[in-house]
Residue frames relative to the residue before (quaternion, step in Angstrom):
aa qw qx qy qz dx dy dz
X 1.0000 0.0000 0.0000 0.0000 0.00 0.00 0.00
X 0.4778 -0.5719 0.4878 0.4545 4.13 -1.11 0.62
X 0.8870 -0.1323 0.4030 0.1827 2.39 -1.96 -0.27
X 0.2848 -0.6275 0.6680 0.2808 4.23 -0.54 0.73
X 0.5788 -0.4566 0.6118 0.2868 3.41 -1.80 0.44
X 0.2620 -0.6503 0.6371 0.3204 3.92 -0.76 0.44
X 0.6284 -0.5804 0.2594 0.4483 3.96 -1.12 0.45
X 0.5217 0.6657 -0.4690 0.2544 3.76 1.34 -0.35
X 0.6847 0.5751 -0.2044 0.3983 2.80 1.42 -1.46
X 0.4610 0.5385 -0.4044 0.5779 3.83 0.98 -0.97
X 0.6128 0.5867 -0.3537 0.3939 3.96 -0.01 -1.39
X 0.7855 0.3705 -0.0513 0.4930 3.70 0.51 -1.37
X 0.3590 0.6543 -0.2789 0.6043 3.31 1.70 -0.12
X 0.7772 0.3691 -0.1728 0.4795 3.28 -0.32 -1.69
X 0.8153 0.4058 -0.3106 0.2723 3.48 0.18 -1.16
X 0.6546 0.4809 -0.4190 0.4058 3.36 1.35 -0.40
X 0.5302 0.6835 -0.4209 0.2730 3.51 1.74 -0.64
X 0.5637 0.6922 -0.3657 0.2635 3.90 1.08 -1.12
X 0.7081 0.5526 -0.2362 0.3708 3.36 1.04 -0.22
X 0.4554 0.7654 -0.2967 0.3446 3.32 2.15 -0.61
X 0.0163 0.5244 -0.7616 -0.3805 3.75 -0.57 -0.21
X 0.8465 -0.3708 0.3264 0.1983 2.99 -2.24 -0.09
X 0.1216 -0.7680 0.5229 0.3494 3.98 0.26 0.34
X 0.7195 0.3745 0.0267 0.5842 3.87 0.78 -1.28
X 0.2091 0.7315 -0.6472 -0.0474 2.98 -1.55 1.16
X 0.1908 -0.8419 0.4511 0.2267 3.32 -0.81 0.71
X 0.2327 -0.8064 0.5351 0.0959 3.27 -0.58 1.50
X 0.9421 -0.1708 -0.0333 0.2866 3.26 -1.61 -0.30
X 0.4775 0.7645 -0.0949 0.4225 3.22 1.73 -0.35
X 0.1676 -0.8425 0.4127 0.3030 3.25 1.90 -0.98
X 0.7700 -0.2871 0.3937 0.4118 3.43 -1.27 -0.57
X 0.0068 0.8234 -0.5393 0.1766 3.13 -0.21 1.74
X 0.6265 -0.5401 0.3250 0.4584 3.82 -0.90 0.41
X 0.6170 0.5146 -0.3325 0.4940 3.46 1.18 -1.28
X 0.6865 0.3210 -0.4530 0.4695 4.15 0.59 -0.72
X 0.5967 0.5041 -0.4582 0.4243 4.08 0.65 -0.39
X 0.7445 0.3354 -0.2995 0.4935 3.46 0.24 -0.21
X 0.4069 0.5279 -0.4536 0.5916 4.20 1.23 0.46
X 0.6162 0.6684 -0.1974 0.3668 3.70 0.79 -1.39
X 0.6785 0.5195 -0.0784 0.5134 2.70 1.12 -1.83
X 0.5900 0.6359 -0.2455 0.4328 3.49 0.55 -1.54
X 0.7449 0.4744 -0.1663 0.4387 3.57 0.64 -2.03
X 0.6607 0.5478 -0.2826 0.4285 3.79 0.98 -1.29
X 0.6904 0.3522 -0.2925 0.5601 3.88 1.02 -0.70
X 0.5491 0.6461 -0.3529 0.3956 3.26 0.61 -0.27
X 0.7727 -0.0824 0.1280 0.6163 3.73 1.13 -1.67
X 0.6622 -0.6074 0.3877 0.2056 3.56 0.46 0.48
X 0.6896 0.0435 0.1165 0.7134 3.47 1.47 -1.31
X 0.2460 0.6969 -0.6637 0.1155 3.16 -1.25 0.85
X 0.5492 -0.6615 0.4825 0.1675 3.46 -1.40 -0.48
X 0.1394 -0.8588 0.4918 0.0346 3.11 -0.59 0.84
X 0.1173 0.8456 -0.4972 -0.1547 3.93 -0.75 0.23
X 0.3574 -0.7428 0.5510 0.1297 3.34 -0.96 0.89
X 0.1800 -0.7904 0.5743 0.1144 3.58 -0.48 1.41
X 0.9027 0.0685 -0.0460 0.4224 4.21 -1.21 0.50
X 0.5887 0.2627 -0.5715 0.5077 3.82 0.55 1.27
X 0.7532 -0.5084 0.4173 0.0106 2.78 -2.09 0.69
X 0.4026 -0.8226 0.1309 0.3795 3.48 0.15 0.91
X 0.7141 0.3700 -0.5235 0.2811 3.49 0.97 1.13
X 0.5763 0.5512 -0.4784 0.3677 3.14 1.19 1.14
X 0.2676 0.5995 -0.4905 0.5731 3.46 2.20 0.93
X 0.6466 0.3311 -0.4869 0.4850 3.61 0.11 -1.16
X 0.6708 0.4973 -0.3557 0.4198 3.86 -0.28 -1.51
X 0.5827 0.6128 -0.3833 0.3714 3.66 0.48 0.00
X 0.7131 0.5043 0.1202 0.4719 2.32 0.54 -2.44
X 0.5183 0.5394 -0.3026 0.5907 3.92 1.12 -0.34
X 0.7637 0.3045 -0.2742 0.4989 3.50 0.38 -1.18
X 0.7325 0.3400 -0.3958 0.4372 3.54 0.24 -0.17
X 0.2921 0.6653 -0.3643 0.5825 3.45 1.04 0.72
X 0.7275 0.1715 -0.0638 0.6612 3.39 0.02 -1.25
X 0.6329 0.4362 -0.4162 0.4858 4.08 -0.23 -0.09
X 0.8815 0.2071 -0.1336 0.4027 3.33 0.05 -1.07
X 0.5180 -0.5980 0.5382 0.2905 3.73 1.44 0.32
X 0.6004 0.5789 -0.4454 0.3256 3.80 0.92 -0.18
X 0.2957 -0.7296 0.5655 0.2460 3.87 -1.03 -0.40
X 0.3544 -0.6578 0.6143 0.2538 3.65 -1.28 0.60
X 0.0666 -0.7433 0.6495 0.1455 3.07 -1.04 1.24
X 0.7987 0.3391 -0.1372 0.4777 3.62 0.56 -0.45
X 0.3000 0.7470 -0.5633 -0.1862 3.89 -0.46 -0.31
X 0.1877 0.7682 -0.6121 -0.0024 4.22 -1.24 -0.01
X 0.8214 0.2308 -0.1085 0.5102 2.87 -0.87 1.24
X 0.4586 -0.4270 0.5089 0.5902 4.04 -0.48 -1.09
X 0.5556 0.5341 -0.5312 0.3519 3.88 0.35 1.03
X 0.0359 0.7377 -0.6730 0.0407 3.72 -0.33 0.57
X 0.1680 -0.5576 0.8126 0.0242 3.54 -1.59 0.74
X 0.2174 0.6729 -0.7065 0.0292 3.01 -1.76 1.62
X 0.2785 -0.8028 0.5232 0.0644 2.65 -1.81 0.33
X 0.1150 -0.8186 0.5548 -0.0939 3.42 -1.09 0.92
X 0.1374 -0.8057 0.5070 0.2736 3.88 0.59 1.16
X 0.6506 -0.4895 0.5360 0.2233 3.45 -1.61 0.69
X 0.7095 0.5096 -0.3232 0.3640 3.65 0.61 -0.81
X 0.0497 0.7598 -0.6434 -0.0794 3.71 -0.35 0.83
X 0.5032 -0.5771 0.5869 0.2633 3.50 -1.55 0.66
């Protein structure tokens, strides 16, 4: 797995994130293949975006939010509420 964000970076992260509206929401359905691969789509697309989960509780957001982590190689920089902002830079070596 890369590298963790250090907290400056996450810090700069968050602040550009406050302005996102949401690209993805996962409604009642949870975390399906068809919303992982939207995720996916959105992350190469902009690097940073937003996500909201609508009606689960906040440890089946984290448990969510974790797995698309690990799947998508991406990172949480931000979560509140059923909003979470991640990120995942486009540039591969």
């Amino acid at each position: 797995m890369e590298k963790k964000l250090s907290s400056v970076q996450k810090k700069a992260l968050r602040k550009k994130g406050y302005s996102l509206k949401p690209v993805v929401m996962i409604g009642q359905h949870g975390l399906t293949d068809a919303v992982l691969a939207e995720i996916d789509t959105a992350l190469n697309a902009h690097e940073l975006i937003k996500v909201r989960i609508r009606g689960a509780d906040k440890n089946k957001r984290t448990e969510q939010f974790t797995k698309i982590e690990h799947q998508l190689n991406a990172e949480v920089v931000h979560q509140i509420g059923g909003i979470t902002v991640l990120y995942r830079p486009t540039t591969a070596l």
